[in-house]
DSSP file (Angstrom, degrees, kcal/mol; ACC not computed):
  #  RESIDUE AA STRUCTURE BP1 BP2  ACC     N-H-->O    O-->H-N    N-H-->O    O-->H-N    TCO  KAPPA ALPHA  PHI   PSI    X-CA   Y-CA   Z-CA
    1    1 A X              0   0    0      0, 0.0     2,-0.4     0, 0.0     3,-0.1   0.000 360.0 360.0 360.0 -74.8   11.9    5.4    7.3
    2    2 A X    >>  -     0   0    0      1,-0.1     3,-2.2     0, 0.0     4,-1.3  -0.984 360.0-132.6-141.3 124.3   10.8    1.7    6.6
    3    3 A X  H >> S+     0   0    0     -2,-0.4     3,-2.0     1,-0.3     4,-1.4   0.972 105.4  72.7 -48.8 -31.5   12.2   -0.2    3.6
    4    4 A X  H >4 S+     0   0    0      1,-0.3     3,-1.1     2,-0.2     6,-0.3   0.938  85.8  66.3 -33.9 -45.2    8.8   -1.2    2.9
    5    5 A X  H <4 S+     0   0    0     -3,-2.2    -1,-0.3     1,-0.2    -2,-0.2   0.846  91.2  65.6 -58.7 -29.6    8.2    2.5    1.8
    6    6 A X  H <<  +     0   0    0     -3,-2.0    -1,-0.2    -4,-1.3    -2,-0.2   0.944  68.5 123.8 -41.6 -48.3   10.6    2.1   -1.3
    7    7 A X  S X< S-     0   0    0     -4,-1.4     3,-4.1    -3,-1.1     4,-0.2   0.092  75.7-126.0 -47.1 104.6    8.8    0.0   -2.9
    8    8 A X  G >  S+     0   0    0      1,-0.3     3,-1.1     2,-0.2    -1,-0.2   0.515 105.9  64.3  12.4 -44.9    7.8    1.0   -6.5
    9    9 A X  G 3  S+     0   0    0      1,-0.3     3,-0.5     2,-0.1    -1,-0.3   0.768 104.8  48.2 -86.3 -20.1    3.7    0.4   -5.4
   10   10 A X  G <  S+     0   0    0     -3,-4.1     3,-0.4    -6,-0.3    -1,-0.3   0.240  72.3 114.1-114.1  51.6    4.0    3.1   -3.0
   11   11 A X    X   +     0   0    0     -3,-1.1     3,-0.9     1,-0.3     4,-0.2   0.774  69.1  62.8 -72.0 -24.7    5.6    5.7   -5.2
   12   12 A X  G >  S+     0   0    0     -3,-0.5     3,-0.7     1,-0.3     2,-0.6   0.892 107.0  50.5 -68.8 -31.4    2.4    8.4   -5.1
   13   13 A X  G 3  S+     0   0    0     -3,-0.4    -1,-0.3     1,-0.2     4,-0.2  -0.310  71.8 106.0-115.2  60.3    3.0    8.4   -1.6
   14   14 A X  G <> S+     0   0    0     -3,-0.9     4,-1.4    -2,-0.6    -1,-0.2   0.721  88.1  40.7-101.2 -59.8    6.5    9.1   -2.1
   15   15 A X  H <> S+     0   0    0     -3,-0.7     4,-1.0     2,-0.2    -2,-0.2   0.652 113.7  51.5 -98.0 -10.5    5.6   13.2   -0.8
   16   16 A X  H  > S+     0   0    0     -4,-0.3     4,-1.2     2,-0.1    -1,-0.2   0.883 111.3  53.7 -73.8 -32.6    3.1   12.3    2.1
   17   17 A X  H  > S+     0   0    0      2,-0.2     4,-2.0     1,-0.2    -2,-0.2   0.836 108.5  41.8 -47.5 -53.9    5.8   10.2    3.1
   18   18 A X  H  X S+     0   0    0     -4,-1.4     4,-2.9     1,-0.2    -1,-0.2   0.902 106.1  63.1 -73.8 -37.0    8.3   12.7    3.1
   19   19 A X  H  X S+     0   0    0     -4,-1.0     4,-1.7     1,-0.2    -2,-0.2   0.819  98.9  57.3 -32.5 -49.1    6.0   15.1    4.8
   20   20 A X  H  X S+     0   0    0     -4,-1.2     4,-3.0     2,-0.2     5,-0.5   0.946 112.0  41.3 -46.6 -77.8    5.9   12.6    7.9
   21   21 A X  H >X S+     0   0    0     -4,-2.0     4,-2.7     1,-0.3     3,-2.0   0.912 110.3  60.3 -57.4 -53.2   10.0   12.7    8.3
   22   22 A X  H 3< S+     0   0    0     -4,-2.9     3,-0.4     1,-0.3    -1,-0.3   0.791 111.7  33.3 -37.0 -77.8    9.9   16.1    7.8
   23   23 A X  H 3< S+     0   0    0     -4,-1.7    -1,-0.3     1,-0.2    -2,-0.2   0.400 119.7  51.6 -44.3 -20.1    7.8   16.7   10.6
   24   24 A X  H X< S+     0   0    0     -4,-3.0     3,-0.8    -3,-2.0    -2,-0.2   0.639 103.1  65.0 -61.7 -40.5    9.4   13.8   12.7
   25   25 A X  T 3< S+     0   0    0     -4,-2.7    -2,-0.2    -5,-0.5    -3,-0.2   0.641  81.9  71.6 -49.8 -39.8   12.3   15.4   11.8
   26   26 A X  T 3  S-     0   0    0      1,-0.2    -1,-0.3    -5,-0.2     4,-0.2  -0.098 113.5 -88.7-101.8  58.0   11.5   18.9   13.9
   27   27 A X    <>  -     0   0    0     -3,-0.8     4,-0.6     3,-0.1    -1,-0.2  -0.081  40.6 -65.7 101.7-153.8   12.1   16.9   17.1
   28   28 A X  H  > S+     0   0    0      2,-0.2     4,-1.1     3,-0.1     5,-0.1   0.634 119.7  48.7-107.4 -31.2   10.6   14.6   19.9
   29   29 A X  H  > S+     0   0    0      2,-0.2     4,-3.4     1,-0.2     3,-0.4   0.920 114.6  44.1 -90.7 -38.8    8.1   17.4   21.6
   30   30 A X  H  4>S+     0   0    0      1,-0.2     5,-2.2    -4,-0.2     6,-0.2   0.957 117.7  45.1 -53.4 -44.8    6.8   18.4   18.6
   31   31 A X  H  <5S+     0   0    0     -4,-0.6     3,-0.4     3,-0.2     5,-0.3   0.771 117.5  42.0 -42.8 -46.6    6.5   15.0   17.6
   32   32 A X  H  <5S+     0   0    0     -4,-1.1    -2,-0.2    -3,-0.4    -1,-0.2   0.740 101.1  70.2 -99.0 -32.0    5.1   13.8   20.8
   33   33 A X  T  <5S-     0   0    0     -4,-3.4    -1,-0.2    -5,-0.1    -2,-0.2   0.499 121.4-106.8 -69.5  -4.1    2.3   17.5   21.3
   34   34 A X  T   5S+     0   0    0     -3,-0.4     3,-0.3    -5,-0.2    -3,-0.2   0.870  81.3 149.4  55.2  42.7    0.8   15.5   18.3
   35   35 A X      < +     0   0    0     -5,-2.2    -4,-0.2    -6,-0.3    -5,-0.1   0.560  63.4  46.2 -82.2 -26.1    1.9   17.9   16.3
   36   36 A X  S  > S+     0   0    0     -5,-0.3     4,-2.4    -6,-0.2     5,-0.3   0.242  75.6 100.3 -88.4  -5.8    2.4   15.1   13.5
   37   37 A X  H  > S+     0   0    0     -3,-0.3     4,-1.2     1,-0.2    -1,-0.2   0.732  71.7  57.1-103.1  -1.0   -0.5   13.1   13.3
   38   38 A X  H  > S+     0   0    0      2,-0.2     4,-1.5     3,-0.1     3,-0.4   0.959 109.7  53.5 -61.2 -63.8   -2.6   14.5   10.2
   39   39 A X  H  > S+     0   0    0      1,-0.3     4,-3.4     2,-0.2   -19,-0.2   0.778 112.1  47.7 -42.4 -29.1    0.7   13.6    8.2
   40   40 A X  H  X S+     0   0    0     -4,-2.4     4,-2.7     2,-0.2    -1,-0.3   0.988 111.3  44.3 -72.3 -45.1    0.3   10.2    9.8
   41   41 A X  H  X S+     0   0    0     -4,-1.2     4,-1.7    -3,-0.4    -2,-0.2   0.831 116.1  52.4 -58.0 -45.1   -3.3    9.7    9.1
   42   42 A X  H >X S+     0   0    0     -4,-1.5     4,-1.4     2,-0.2     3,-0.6   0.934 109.3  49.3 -19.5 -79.6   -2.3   11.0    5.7
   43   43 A X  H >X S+     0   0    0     -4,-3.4     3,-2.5     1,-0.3     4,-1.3   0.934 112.5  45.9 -42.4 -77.7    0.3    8.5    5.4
   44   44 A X  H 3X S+     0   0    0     -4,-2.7     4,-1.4     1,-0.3    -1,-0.3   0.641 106.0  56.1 -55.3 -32.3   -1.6    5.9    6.3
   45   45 A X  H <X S+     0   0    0     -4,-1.7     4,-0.7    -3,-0.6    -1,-0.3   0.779 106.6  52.0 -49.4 -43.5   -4.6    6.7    4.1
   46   46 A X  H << S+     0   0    0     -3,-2.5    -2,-0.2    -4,-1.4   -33,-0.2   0.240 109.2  49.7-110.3  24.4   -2.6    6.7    1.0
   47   47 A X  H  X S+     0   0    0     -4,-1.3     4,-2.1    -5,-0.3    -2,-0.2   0.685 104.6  57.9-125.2 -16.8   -1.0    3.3    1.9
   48   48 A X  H  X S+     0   0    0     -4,-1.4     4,-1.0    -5,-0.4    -2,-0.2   0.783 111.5  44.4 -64.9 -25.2   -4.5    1.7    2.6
   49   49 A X  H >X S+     0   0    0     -4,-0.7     3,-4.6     2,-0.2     4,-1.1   0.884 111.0  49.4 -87.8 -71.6   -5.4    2.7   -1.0
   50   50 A X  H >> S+     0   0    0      1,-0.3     4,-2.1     2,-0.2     3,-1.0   0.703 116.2  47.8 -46.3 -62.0   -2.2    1.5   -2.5
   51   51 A X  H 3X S+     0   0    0     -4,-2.1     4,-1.7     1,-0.3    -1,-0.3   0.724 111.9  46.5 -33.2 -35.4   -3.0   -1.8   -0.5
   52   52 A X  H <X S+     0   0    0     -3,-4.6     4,-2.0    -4,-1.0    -1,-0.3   0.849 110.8  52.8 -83.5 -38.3   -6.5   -2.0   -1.6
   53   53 A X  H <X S+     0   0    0     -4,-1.1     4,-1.7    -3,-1.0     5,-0.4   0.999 112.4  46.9 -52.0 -79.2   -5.3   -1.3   -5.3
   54   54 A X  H >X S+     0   0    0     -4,-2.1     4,-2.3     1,-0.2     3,-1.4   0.850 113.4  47.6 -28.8 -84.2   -2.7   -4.3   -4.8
   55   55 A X  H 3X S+     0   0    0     -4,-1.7     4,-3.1     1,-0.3     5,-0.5   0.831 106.1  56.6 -33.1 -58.6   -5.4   -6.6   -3.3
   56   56 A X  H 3X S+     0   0    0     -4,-2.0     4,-1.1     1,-0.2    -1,-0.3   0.919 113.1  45.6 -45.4 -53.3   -8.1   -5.7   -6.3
   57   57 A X  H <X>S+     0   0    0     -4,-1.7     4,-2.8    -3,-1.4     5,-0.5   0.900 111.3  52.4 -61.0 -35.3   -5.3   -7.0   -8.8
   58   58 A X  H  X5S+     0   0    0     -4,-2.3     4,-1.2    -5,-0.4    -1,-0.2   0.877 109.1  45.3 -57.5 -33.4   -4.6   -9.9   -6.8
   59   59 A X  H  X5S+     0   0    0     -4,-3.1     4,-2.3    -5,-0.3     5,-0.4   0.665 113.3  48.0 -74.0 -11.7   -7.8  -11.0   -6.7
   60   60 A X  H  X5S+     0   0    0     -4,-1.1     4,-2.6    -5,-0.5    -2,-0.2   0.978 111.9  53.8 -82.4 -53.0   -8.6  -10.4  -10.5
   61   61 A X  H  X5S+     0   0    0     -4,-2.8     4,-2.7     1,-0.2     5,-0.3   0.993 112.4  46.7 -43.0 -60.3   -5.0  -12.4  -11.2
   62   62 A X  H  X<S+     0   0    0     -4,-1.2     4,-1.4    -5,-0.5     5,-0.4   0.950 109.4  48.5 -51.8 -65.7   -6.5  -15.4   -8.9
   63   63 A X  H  X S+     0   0    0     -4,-2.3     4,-1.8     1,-0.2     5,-0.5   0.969 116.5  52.4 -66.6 -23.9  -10.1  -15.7  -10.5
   64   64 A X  H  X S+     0   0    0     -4,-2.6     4,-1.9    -5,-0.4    -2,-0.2   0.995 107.9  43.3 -69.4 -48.3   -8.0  -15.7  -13.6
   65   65 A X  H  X S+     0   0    0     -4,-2.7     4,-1.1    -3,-0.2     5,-0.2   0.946 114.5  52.1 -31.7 -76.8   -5.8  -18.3  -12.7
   66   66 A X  H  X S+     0   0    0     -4,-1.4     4,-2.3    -5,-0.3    -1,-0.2   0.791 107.7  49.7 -17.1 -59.6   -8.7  -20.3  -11.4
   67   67 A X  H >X S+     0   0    0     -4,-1.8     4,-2.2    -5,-0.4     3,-0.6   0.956 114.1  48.4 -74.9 -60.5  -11.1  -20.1  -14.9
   68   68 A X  H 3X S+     0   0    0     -4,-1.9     4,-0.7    -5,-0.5    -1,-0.2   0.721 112.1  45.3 -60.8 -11.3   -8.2  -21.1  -16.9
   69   69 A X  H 3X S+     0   0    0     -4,-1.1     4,-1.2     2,-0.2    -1,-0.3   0.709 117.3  44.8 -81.2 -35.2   -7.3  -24.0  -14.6
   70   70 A X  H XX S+     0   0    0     -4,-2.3     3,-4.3    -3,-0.6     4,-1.5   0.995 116.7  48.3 -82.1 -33.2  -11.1  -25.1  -14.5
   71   71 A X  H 3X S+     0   0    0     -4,-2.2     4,-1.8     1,-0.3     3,-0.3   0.882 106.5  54.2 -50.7 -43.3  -11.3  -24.5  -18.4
   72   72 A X  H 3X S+     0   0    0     -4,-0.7     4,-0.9    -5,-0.4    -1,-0.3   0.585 111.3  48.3 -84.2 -33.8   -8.3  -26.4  -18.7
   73   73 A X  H <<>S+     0   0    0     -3,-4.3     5,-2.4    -4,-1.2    -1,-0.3   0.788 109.2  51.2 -58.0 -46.7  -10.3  -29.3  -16.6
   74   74 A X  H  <5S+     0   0    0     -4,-1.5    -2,-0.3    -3,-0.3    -3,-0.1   0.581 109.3  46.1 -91.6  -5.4  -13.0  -29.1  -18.5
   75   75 A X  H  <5S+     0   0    0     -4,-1.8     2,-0.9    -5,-0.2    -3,-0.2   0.882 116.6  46.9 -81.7 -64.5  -11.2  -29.5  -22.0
   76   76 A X  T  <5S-     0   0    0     -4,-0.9    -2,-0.2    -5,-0.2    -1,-0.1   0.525 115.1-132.4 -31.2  -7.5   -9.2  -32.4  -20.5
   77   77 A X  T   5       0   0    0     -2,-0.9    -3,-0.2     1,-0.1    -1,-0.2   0.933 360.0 360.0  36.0  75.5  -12.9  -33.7  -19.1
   78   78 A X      <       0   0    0     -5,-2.4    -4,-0.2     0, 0.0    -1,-0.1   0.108 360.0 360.0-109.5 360.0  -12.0  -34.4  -15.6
């Protein structure tokens, strides 16, 4: 579907994922009667968490980064 979807972080949603083609997969009306769109909502639900997961580490990595730079100030006394 989208390379993005490879990626290692979103590997739990590896079978909603497939679930999606599957169902894209039994054609364009079916597809189109909105036949699909729980799987999507689905889909999309378990890439907002993954996303939200990612962000929560980023942010802990950053205030870490941050205290050890200001410590790093404050030994240096600037």
């Amino acid at each position: 579907m989208h390379s993005h979807l490879d990626k290692p972080e979103n590997l739990p949603c590896i079978d909603i994922i497939a679930a999606l083609e599957d169902c894209h997969a039994r054609g364009f009306l079916y597809k189109s009667a909105g036949m699909c769109n729980d799987a999507k909502r689905n889909v999309n639900a378990c890439l907002w968490a993954q996303r939200q997961k990612r962000a929560t580490q980023n942010r802990e990595a950053a205030r870490a980064r941050r205290d050890k730079i200001k410590q790093m100030e404050q030994d240096l006394g600037l």
